[in-house]
C-alpha positions in Angstrom: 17.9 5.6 -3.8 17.4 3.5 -7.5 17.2 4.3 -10.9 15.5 1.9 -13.2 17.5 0.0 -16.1 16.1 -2.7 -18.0 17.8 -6.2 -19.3 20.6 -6.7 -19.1 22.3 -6.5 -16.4 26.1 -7.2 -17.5 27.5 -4.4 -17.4 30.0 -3.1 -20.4 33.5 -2.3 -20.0 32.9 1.0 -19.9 30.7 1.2 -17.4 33.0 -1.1 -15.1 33.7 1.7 -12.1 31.1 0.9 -9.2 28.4 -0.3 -9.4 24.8 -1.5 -7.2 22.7 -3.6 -9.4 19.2 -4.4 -7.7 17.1 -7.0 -8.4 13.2 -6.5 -9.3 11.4 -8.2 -8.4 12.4 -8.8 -4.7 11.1 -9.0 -1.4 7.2 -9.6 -0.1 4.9 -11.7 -2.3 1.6 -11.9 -2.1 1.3 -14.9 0.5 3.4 -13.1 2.7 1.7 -10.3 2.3 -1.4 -11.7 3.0 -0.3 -13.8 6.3 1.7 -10.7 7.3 -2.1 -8.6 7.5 -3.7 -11.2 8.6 -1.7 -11.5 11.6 -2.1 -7.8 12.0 -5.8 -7.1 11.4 -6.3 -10.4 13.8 -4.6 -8.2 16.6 -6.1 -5.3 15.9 -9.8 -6.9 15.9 -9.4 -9.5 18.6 -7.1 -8.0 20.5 -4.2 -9.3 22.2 -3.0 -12.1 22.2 -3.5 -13.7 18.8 -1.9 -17.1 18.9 0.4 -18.0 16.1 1.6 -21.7 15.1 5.1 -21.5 13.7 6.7 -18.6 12.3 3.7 -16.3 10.0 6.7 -16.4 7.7 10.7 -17.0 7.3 11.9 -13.7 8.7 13.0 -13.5 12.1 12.3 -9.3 11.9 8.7 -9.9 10.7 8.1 -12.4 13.7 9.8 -10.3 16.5 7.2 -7.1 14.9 4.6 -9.2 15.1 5.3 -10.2 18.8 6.0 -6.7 20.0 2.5 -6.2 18.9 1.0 -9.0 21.0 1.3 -12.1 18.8 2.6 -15.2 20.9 4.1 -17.8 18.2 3.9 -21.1 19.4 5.1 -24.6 17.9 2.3 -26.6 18.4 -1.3 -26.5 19.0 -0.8 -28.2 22.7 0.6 -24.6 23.8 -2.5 -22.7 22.7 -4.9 -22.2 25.4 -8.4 -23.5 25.3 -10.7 -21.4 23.2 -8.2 -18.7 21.8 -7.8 -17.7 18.5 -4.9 -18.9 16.9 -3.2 -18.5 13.1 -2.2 -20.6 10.9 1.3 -19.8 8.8 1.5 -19.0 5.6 3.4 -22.5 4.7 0.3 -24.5 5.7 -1.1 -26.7 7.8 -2.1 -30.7 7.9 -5.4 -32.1 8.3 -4.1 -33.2 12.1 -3.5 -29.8 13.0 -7.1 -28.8 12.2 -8.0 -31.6 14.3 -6.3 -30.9 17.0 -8.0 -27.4 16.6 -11.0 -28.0 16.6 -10.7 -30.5 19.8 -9.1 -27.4 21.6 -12.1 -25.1 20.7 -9.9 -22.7 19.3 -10.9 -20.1 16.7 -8.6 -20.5 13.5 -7.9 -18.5 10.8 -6.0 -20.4 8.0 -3.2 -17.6 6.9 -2.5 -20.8 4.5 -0.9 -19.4 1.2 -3.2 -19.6 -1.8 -0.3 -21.7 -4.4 0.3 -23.9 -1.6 -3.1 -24.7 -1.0 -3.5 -26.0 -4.4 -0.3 -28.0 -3.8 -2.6 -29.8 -0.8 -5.6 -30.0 -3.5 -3.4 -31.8 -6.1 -2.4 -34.1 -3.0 -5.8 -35.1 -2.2 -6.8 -35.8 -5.4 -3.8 -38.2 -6.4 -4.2 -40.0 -2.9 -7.6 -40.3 -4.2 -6.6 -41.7 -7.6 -4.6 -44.1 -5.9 -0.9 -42.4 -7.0 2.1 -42.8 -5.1 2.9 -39.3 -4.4 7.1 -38.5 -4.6 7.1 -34.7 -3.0 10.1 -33.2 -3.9 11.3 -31.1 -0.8 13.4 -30.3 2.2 12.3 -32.6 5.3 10.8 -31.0 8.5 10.0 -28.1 6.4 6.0 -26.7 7.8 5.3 -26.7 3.7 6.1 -30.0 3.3 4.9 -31.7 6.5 1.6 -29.7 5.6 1.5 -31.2 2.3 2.5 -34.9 3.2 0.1 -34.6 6.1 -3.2 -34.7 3.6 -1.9 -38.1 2.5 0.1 -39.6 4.8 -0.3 -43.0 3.0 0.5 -41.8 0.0 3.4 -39.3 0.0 7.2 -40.5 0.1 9.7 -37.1 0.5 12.6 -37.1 -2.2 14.8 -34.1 -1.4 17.3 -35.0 -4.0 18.3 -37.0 -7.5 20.2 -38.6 -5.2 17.6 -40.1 -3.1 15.6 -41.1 -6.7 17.2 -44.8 -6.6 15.6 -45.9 -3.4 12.4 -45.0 -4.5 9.8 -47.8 -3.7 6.2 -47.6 -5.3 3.3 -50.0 -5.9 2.9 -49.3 -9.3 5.2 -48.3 -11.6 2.3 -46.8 -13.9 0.7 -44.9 -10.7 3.5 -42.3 -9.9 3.1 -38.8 -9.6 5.1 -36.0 -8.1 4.4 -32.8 -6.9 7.0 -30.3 -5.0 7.2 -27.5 -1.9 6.8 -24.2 -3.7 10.2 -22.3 -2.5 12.5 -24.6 -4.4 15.2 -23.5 -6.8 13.5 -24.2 -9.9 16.5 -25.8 -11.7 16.9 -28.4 -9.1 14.0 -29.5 -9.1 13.7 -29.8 -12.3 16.4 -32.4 -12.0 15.0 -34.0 -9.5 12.0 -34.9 -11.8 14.1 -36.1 -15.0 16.0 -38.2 -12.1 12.6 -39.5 -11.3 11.1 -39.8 -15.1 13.9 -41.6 -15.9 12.6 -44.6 -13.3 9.3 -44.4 -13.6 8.4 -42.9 -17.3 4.8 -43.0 -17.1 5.1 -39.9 -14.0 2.3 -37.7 -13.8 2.8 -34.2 -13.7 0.8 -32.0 -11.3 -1.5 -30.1 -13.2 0.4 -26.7 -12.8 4.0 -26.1 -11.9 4.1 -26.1 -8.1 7.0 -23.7 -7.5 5.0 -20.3 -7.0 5.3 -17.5 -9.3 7.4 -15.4 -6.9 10.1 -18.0 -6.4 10.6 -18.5 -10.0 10.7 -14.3 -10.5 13.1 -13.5 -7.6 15.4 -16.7 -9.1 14.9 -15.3 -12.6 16.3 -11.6 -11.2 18.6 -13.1 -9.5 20.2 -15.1 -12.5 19.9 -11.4 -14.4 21.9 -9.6 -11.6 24.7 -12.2 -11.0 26.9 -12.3 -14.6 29.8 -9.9 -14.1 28.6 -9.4 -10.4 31.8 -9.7 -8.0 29.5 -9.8 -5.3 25.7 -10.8 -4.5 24.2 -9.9 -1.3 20.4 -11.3 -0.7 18.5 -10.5 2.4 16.5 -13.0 4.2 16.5 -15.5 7.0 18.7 -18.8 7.4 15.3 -20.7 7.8 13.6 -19.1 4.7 13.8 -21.7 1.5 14.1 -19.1 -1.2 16.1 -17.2 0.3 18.8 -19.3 0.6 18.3 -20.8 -3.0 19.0 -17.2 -3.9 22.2 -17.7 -2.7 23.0 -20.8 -4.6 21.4 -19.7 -8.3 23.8 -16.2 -7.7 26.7 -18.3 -7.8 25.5 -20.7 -10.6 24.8 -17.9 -12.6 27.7 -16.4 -12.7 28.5 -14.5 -9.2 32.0 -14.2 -7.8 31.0 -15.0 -4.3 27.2 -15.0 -2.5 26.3 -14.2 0.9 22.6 -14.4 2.5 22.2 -11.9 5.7 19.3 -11.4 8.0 19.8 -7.4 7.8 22.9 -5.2 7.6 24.4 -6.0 10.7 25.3 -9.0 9.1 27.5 -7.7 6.4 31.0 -7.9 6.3 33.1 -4.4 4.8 35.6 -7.1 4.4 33.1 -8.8 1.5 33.6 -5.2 -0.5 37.6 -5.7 -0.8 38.2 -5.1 -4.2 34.3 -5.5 -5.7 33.0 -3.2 -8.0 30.1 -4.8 -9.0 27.8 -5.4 -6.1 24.2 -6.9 -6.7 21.4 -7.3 -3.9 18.3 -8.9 -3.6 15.5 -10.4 -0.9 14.1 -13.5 -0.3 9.9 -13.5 -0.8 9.6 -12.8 3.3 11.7 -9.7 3.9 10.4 -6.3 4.2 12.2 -3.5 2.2 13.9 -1.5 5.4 15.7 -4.7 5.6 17.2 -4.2 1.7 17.2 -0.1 2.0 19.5 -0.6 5.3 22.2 -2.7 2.7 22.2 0.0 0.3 22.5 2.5 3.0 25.6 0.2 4.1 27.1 0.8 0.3 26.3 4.1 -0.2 28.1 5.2 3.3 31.0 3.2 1.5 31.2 4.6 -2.0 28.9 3.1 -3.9 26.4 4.7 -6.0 22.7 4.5 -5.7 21.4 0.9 -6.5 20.1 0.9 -10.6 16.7 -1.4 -10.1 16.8 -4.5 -12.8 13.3 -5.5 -13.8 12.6 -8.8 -15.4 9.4 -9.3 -14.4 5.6 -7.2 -13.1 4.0 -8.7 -10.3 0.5 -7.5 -9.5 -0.9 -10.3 -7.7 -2.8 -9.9 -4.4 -4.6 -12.6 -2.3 -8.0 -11.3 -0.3 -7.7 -11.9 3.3 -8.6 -15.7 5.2 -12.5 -16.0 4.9 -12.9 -16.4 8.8 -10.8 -13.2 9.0 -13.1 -11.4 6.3 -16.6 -12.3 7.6 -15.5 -11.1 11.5 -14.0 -7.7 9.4 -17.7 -7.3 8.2 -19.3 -7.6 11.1 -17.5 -5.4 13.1 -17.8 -2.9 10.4 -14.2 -2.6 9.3 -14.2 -4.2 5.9 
């Protein structure tokens, strides 16, 4: 159970006995949302098995769904059979892999997420400018091996300010940057004044690169965490924002921070002494996965959660086009 309370979130000294704070918004964005579907309507049309290359999404619960239902997630195209029909994850995929693909005769459908789809776009077109390209983001990350793959010749990885002084470009005056979309938005921030300061003339993407849900979930999150003693956010080791949840809990103001995959994760030892506890969910994990952690607190004292909105989201994404033509024709759309 919630109950809604607007900003802010601090609470005052009067109100100090228990207390759940939940962050909103939380949880599924639209890319996941979309992916998520697509993998399901692709089962449900097609039949199984529908191939999958790499995880849909960061949640381990969300993949092992997925495969109870006859998805088979592989790591690379070489394990698809000839001819099948295989996914591609939300966090994108590079040029190569279409290749590949298409060499395999296998039917695709390009689960690709919208904002990092224009993140690919704004690659192409500096590569075809001429720019260095400085992608600010985690290596061997799908999103970023997607992104560097549509300019191979082009894109250097910088993961850090501290990476910024070895740096090599052509042309001083020809630098751009552009950045994975799951990053914590005041790193990388300082990742590009680290940058700007070398190379002054640094072109700016045209629009910010770090998605919309990223920045809201961090911007919760930085609500929730003043006066919190304790911060739980649910989502996978492997999921980027969900583990920059973690780190902008604490910077904002959090007494400790933990990240769990579900509630059999949590320790009662975390709620020694803690009145205050927040939760939230990285941009992958489904709702059970935060109602089981209030279910945890409640069995434990703690009142029902009171829902902290700093932000609307009504965004949706229509499905892959390959996806929604087959849809049509079958009748179903």
């Amino acid at each position: 159970m919630t109950t809604d309370v607007g900003m802010p979130a601090v609470l005052r000294p009067e109100e100090a006995e228990r207390a759940v704070l939940l962050a909103a918004p939380r949880g599924y964005c639209a890319g996941v949302d979309r992916a998520v579907i697509t993998v399901e309507k692709a089962l449900d049309l097609y039949g199984a098995p529908v191939y999958v290359r790499k995880q849909i999404v960061h949640n381990k619960h969300v993949v092992a769904d997925l495969e109870s239902r006859g998805a088979i997630f592989v790591e690379e195209i070489a394990e698809v059979p000839t001819g099948a029909t295989v996914v591609f994850s939300a966090h994108g995929v590079s040029p190569e892999v279409h290749r590949q693909s298409a060499e395999r005769d296998l039917k695709t459908i390009d689960a690709t997420c919208p904002l990092v789809t224009k993140v690919h776009h704004e690659a192409k077109r500096f590569a075809a400018d001429d720019y260095d390209i400085l992608l600010i983001g985690h290596e061997g990350h799908e999103e970023v091996e997607g992104t560097a793959g549509e300019a191979p010749d082009h894109v250097q990885l910088v993961q850090s300010p501290a990476d910024v002084p070895g740096i090599v470009v052509r042309d001083p005056a020809r630098v751009a940057w552009l950045s994975q979309t799951t990053l914590s938005v005041d790193e990388t921030l300082e990742t590009v004044a680290a940058i700007r300061e070398r190379f002054p003339l640094l072109l700016d993407p045209p629009s910010d690169d770090i998605c919309y849900a990223t920045q809201n979930r961090q911007l919760a999150v930085k609500e929730i965490s003043p006066g919190a003693d304790l911060v739980i956010v649910v989502g996978s080791a492997n999921s980027s924002n969900s583990v920059r949840l973690v780190e902008v809990a604490l910077e904002a103001g959090a007494l400790a921070s933990y990240r769990v995959d579900d509630v059999s994760e949590v320790d009662e030892a975390w709620l020694d002494g803690v009145r205050t506890v927040s939760v939230t969910s990285g941009a992958s994990v489904p709702e059970s996965l935060v109602e089981g952690v209030l279910e945890f607190l409640a069995e434990r004292g703690y009142p029902d959660a009171r829902a902290v909105h700093t932000a609307e989201e009504s965004l949706v994404f229509s499905l892959p086009q390959e996806l929604r033509r087959d849809l049509k024709a079958a009748g179903r759309l």
